[in-house]
Backbone as a chain_set.jsonl record, in Angstrom:
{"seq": "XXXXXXXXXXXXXXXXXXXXXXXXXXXXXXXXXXXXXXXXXXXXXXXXXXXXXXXXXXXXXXXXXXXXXXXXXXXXXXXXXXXXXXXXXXXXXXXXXXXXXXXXXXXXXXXXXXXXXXXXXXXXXXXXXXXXXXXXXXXXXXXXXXXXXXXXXXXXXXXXXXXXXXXXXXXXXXXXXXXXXXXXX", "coords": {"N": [[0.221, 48.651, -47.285], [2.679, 47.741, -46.072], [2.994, 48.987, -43.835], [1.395, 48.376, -42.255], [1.715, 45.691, -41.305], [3.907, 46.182, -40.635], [3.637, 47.441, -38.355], [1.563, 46.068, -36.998], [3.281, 44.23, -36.249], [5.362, 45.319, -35.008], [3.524, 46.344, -32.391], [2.695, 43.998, -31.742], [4.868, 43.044, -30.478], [5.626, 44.447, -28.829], [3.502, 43.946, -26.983], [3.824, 41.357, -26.105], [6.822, 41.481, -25.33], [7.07, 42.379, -22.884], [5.89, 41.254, -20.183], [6.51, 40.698, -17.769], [6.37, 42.386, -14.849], [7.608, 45.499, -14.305], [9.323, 46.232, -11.539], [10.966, 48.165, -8.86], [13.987, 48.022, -7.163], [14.798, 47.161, -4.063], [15.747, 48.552, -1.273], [18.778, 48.724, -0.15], [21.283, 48.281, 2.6], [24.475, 48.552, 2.999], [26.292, 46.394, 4.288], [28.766, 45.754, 7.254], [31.315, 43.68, 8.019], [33.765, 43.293, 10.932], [36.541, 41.086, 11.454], [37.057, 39.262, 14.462], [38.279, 40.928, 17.393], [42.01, 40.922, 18.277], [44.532, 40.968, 20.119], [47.252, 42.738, 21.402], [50.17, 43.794, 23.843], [51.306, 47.062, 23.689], [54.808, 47.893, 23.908], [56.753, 49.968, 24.167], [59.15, 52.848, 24.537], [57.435, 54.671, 25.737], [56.246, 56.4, 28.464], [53.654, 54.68, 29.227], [52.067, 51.51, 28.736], [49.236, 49.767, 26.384], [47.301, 47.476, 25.267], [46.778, 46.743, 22.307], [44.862, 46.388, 18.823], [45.64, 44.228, 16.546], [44.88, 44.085, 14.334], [45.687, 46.757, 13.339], [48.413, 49.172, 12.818], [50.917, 50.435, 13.648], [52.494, 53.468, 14.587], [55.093, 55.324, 15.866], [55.716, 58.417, 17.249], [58.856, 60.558, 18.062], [57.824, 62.153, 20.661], [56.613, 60.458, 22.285], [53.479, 60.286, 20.916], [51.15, 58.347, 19.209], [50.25, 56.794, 16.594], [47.485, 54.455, 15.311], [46.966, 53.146, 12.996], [44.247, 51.839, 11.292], [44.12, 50.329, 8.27], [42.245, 48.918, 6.654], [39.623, 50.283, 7.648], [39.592, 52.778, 6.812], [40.308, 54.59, 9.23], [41.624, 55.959, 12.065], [43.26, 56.395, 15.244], [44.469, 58.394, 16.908], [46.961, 58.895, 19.791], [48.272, 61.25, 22.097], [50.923, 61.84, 24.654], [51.553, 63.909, 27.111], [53.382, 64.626, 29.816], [52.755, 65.407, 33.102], [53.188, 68.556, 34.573], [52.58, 70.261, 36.846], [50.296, 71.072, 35.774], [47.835, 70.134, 35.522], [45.334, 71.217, 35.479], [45.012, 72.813, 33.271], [45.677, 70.792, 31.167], [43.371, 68.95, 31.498], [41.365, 70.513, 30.759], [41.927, 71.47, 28.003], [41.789, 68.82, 26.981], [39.007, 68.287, 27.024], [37.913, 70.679, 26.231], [38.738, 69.871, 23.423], [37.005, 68.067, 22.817], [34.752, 68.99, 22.806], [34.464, 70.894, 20.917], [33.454, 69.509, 18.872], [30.992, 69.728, 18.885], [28.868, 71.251, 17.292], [28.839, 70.529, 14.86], [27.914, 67.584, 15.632], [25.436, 65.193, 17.146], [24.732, 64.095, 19.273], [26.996, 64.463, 22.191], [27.91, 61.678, 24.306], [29.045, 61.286, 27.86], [31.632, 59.16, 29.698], [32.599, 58.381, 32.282], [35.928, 56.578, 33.286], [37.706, 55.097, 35.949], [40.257, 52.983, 37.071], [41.321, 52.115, 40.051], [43.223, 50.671, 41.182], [45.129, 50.737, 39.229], [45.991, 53.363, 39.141], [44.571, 54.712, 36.942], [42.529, 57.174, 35.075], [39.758, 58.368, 33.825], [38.373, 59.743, 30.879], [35.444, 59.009, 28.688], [34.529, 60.059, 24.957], [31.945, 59.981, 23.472], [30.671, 60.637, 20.365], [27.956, 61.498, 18.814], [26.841, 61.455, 15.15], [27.354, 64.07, 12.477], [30.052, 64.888, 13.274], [33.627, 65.293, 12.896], [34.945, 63.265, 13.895], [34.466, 60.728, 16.186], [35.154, 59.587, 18.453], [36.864, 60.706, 21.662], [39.375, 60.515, 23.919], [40.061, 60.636, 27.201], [43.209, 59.882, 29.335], [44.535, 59.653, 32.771], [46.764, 59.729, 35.511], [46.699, 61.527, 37.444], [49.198, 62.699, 38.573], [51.326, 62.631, 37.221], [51.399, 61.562, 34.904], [49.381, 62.165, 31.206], [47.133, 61.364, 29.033], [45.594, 61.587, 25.776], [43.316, 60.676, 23.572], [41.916, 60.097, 20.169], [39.819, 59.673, 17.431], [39.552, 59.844, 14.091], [38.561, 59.418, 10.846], [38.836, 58.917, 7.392], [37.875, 59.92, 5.797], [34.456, 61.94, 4.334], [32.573, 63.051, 6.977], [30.113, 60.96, 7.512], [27.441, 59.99, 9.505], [26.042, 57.57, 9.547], [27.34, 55.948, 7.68], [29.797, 55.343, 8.421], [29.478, 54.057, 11.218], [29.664, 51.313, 11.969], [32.111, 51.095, 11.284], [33.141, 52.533, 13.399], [31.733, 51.709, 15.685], [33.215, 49.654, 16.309], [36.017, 50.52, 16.599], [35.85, 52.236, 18.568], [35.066, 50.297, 20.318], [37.74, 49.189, 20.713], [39.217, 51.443, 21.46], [37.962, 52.207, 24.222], [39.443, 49.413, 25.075], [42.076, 50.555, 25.22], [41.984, 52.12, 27.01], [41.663, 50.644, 29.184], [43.209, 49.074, 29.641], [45.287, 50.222, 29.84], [48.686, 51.13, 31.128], [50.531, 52.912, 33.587], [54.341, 53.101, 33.35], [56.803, 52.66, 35.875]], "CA": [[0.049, 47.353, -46.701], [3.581, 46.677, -45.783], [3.446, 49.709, -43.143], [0.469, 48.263, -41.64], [1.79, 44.662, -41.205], [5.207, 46.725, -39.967], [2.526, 48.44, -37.445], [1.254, 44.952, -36.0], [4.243, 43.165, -35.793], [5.742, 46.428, -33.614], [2.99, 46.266, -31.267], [2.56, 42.32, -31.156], [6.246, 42.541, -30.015], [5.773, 45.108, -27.263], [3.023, 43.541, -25.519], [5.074, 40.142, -25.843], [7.78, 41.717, -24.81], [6.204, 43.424, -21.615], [4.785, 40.254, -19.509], [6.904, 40.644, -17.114], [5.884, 43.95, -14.114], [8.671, 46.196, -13.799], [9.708, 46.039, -10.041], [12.356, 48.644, -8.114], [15.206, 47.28, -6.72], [14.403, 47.553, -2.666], [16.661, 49.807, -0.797], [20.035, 47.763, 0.621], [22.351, 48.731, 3.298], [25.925, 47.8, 3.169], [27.204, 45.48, 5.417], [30.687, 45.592, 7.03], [31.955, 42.792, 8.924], [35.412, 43.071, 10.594], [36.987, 40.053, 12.415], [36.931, 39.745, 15.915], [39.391, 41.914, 17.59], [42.829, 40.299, 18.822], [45.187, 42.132, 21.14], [48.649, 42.56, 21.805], [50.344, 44.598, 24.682], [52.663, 47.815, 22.882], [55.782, 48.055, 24.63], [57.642, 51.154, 24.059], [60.412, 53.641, 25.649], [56.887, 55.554, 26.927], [55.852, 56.195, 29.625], [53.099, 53.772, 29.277], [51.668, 50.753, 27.521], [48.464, 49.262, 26.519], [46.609, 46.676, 24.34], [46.659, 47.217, 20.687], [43.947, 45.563, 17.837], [46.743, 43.335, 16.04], [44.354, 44.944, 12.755], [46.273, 48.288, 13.511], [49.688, 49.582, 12.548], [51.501, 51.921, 15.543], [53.389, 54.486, 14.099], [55.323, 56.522, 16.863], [57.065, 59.643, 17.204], [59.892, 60.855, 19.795], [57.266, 63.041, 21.869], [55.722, 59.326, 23.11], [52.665, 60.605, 20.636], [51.186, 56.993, 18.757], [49.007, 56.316, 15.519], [46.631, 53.698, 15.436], [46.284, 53.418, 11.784], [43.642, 50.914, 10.623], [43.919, 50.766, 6.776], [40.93, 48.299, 6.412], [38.63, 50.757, 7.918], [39.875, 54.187, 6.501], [40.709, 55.525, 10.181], [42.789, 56.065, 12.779], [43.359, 56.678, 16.493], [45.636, 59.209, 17.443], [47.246, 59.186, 20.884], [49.074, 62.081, 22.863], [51.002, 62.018, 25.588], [51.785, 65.013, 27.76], [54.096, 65.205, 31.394], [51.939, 66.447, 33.882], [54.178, 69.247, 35.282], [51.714, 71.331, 37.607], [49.53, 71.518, 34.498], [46.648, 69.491, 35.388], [43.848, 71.718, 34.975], [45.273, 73.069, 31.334], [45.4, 69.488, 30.284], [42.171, 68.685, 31.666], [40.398, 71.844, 29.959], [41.939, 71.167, 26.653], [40.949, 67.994, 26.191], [37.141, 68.422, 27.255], [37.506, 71.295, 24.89], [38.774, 69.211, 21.949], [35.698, 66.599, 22.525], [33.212, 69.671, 22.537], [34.625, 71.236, 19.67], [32.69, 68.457, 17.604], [29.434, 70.3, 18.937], [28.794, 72.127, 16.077], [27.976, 69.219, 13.839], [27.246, 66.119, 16.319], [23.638, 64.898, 17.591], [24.871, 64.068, 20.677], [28.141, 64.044, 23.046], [27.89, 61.493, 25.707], [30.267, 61.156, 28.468], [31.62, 57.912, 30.454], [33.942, 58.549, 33.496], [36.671, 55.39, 33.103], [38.266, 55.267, 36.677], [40.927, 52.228, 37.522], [42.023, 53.024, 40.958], [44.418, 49.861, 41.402], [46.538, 51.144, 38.409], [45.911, 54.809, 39.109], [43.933, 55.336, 35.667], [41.488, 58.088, 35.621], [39.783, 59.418, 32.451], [36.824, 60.079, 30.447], [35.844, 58.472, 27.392], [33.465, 60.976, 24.947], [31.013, 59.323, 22.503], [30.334, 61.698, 19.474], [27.262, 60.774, 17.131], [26.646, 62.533, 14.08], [28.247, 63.389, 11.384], [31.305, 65.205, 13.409], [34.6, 64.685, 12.458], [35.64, 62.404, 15.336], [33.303, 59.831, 16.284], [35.392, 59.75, 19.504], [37.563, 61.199, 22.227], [39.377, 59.89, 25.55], [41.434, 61.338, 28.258], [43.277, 59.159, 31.189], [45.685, 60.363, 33.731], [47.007, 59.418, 37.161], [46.334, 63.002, 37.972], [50.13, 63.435, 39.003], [52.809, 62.442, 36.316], [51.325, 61.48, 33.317], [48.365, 62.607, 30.964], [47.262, 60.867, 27.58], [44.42, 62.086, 24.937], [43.331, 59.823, 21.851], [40.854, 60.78, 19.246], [39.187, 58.586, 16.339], [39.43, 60.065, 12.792], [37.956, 58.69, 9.525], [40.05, 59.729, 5.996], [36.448, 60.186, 4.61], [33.986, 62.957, 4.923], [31.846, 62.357, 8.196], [28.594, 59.965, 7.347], [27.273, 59.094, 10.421], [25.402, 56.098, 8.891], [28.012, 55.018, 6.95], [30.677, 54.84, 9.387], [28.89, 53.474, 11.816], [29.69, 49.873, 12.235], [33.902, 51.162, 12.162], [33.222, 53.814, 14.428], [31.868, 51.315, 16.736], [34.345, 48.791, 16.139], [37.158, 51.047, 17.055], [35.095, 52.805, 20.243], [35.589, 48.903, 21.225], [39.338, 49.11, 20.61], [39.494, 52.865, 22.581], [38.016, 51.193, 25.665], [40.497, 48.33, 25.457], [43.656, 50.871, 25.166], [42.029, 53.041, 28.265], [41.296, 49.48, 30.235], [44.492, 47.814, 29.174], [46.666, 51.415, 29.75], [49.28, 50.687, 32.365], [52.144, 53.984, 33.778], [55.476, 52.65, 33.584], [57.318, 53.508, 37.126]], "C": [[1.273, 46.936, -45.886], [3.852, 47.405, -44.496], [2.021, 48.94, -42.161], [1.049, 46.541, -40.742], [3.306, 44.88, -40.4], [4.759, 46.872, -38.18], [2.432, 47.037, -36.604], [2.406, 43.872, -35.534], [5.122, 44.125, -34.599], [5.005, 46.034, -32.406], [2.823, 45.233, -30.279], [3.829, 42.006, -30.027], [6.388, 43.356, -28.855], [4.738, 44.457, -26.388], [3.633, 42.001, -25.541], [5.717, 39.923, -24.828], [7.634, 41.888, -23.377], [5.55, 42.226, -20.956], [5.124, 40.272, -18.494], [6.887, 42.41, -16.051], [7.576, 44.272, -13.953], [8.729, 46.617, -11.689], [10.996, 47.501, -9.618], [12.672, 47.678, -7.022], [14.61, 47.697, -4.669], [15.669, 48.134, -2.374], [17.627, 48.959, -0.032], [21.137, 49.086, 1.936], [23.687, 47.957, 3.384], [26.364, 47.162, 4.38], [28.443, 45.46, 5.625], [30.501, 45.01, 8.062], [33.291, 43.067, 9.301], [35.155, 41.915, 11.462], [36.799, 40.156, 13.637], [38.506, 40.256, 16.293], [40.814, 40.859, 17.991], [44.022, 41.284, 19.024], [46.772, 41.609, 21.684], [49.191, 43.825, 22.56], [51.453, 45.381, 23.781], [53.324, 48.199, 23.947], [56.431, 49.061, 23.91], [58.799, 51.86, 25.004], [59.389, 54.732, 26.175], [56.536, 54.935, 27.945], [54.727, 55.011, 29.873], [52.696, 53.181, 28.467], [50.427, 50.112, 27.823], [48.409, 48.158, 25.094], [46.418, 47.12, 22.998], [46.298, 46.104, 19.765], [46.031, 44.89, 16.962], [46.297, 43.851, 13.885], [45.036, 46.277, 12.552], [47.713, 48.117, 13.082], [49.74, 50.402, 13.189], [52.707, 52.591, 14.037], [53.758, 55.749, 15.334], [56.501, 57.325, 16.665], [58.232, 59.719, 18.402], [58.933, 61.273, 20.549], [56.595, 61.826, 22.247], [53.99, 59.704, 22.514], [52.454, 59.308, 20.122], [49.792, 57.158, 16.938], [48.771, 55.128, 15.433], [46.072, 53.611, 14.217], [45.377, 52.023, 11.557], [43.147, 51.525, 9.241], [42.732, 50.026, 6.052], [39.757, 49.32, 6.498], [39.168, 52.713, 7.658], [40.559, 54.84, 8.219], [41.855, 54.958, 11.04], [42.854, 56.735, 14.322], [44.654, 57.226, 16.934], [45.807, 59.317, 19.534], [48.379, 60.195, 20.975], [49.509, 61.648, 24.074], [51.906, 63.544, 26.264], [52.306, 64.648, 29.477], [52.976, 66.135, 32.258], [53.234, 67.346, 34.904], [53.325, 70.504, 35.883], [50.684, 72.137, 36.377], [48.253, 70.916, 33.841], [45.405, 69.768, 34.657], [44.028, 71.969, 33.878], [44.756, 71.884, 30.552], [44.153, 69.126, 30.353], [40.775, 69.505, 30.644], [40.335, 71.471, 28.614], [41.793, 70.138, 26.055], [39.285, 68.008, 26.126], [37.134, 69.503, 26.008], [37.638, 70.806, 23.485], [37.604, 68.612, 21.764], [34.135, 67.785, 21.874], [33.31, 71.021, 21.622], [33.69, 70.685, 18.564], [31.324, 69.11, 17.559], [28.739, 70.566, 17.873], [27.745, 71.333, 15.219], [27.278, 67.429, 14.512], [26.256, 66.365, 17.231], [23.753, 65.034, 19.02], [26.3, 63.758, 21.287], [27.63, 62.912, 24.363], [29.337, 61.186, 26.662], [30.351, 59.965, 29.001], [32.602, 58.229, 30.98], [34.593, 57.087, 33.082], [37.339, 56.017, 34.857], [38.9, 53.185, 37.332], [41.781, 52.161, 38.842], [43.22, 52.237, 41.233], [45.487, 49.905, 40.436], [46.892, 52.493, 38.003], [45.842, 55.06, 38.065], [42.665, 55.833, 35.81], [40.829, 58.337, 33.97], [38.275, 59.396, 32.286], [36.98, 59.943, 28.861], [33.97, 59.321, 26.365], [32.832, 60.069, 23.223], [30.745, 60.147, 21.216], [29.782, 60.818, 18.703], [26.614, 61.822, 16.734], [27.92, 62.678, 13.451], [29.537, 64.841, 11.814], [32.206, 64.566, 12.738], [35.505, 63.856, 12.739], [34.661, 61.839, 15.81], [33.581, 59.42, 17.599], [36.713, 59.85, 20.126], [37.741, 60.542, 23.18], [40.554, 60.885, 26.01], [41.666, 59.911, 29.682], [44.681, 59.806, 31.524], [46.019, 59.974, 34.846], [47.031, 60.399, 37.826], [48.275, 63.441, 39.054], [51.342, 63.828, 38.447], [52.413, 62.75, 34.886], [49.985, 61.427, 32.372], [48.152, 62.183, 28.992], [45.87, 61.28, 27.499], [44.334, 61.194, 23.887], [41.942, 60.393, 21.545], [41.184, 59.588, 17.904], [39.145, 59.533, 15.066], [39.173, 59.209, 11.68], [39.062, 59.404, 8.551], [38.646, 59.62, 5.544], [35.254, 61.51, 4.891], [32.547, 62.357, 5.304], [30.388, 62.147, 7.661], [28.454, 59.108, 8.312], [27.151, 57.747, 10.367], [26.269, 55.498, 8.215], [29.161, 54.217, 7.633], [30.639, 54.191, 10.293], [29.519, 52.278, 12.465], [31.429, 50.454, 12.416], [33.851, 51.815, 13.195], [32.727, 52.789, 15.748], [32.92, 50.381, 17.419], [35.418, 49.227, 17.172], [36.521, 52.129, 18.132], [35.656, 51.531, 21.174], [37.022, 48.906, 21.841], [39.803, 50.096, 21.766], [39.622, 52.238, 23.781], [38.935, 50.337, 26.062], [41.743, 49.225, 25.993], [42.923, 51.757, 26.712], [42.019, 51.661, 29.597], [42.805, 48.95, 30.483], [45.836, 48.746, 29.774], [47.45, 51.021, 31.49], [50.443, 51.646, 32.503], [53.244, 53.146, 33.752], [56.223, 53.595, 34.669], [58.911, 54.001, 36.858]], "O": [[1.171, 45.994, -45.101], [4.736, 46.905, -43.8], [2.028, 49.434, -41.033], [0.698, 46.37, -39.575], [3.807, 44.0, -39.699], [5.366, 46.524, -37.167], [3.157, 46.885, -35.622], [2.353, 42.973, -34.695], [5.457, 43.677, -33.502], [5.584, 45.483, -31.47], [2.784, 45.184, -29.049], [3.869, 41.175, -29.12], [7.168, 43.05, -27.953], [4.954, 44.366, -25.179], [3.892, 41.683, -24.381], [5.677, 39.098, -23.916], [8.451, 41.221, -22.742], [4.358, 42.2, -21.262], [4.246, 39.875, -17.728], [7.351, 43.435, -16.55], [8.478, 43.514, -13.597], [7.982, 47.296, -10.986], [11.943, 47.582, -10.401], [12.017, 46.912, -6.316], [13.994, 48.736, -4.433], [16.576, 48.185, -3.205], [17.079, 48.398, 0.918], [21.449, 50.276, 1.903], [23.795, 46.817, 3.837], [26.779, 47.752, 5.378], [29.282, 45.255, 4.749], [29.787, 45.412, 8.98], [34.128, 43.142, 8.401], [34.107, 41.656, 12.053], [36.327, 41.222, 14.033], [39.556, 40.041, 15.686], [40.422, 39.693, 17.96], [44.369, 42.177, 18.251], [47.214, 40.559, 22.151], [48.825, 44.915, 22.119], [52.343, 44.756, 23.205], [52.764, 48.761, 24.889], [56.63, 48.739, 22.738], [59.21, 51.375, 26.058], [59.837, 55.64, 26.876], [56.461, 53.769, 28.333], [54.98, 54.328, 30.866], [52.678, 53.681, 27.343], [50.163, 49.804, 28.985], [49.232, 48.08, 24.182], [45.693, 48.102, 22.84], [46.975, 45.078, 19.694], [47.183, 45.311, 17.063], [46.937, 43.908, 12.835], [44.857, 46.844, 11.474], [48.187, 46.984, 12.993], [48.817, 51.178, 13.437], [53.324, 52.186, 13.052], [53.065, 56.717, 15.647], [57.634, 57.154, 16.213], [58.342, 59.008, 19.401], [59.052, 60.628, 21.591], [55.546, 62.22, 22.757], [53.112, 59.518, 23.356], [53.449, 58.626, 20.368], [48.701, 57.68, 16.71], [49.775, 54.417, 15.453], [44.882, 53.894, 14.078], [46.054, 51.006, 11.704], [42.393, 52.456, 8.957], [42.287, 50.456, 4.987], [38.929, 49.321, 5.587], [38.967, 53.621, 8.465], [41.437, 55.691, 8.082], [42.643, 54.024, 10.895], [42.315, 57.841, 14.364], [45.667, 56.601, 17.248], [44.945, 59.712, 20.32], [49.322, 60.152, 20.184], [48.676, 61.048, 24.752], [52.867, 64.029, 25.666], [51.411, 64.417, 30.29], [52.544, 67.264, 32.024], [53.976, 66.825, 35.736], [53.434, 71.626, 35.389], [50.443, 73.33, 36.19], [47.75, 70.946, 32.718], [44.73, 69.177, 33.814], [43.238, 71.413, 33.116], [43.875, 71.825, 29.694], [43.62, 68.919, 29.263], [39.731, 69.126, 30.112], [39.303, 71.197, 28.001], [41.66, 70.117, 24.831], [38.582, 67.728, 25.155], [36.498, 69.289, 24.976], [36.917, 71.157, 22.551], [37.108, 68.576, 20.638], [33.175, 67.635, 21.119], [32.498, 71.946, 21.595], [33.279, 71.309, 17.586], [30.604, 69.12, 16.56], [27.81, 69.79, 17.651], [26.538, 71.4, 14.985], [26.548, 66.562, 14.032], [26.123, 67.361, 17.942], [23.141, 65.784, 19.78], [26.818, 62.727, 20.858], [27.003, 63.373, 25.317], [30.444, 60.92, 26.193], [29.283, 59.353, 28.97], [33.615, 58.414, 30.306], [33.797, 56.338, 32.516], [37.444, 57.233, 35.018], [38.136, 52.367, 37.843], [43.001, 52.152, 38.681], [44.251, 52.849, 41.512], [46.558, 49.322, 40.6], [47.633, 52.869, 37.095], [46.815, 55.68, 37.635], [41.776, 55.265, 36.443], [41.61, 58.47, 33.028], [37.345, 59.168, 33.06], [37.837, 60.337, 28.071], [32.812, 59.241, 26.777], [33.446, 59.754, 22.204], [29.704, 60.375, 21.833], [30.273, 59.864, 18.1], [26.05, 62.736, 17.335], [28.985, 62.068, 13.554], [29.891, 65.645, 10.951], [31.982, 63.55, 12.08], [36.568, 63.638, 12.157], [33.697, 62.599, 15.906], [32.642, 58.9, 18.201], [37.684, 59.339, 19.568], [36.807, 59.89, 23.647], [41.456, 61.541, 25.49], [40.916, 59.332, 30.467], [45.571, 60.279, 30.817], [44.937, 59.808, 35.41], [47.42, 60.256, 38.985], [48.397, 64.267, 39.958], [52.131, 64.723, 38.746], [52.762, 63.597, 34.063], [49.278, 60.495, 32.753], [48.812, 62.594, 28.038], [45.078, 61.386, 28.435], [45.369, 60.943, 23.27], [41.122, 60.935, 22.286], [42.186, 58.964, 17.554], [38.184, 60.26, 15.316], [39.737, 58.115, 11.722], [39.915, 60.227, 8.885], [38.587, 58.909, 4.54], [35.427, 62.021, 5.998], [31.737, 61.677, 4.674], [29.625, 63.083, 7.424], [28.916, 57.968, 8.373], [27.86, 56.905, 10.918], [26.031, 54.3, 8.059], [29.447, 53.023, 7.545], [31.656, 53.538, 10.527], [29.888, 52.416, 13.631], [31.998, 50.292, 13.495], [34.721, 51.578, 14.034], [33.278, 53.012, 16.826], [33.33, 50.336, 18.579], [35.708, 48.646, 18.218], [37.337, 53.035, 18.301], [36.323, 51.553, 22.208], [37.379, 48.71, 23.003], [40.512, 49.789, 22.724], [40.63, 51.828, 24.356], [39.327, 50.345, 27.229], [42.389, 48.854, 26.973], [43.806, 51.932, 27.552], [42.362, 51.864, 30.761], [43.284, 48.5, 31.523], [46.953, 48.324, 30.072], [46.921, 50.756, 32.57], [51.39, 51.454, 31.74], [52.941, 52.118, 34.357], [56.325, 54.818, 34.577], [59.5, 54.671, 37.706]]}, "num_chains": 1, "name": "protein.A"}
């Protein structure tokens, strides 16, 4: 008797319990907001200077090379600079080849000529989506003195979708430093 009265008070208590439909959770995407950008001109002993996110930290070497660390957003924008000393086409080659290095693993490269002719800035700015390891590349030059390369790195391993929203962020920023880039005479 006392297993039977055990028996109905179990069951009474699961359908009780149970009134409520079990539901899954719907599928979320993370949201990342950054601020809006704000810009300050970097003055240095190189050869030239541009606009820099005020969200960034510069870290430069002697060779006039620059980092672009943003620690909010895991990455970072590396700039080169290189002397053009009758060494156009080299420079030219090896950056197009750095951008299409990414091939391998990205959906699509696109290209965008950048040309400033009133401050003799020339370049080409390279889009990479997918889950390369560089989300993007630039080259500008005055095609006689002086020849700069930057590239976009993540510290995480490449998720198109996840990165996304920094990767465009700091595409924004790129553009600014190729718009903003000015030779020192």
């Amino acid at each position: 008797m006392k297993h039977r009265i055990l028996f109905f008070i179990v069951v009474a208590a699961f359908f009780v319990g149970c009134k409520n439909e079990v539901l899954p959770k719907p599928k979320a995407m993370l949201r990342l907001e950054y601020p809006a950008a704000a810009y300050t001109t970097v003055g240095s002993d190189c050869m030239y200077t541009f606009d820099q996110n005020t969200l960034s930290n510069i870290k430069e070497n002697q060779d006039c090379s620059l980092v672009l660390d943003y620690p909010t957003m895991n990455g970072s924008i590396y700039l080169t600079y290189k002397p053009i000393q009758g060494n156009l086409d080299t420079l030219l080659v090896d950056a197009q080849k750095l951008s299409y290095e990414h091939v391998v693993k990205a959906d699509n490269i696109a290209e965008q000529p950048f040309i400033n002719q009133e401050d003799d800035v020339y370049g080409m700015f390279y889009e990479v989506s997918g889950n390369a390891a560089s989300q993007s590349q630039f080259y500008v030059t005055d095609s006689i003195n002086h020849f700069v390369t930057g590239s976009l790195y993540f510290y995480a391993k490449p998720n198109y979708d996840s990165i996304l929203p920094a990767a465009m962020y700091l595409q924004n920023d790129i553009r600014r430093i190729m718009e903003s880039l000015r030779w020192k005479k």
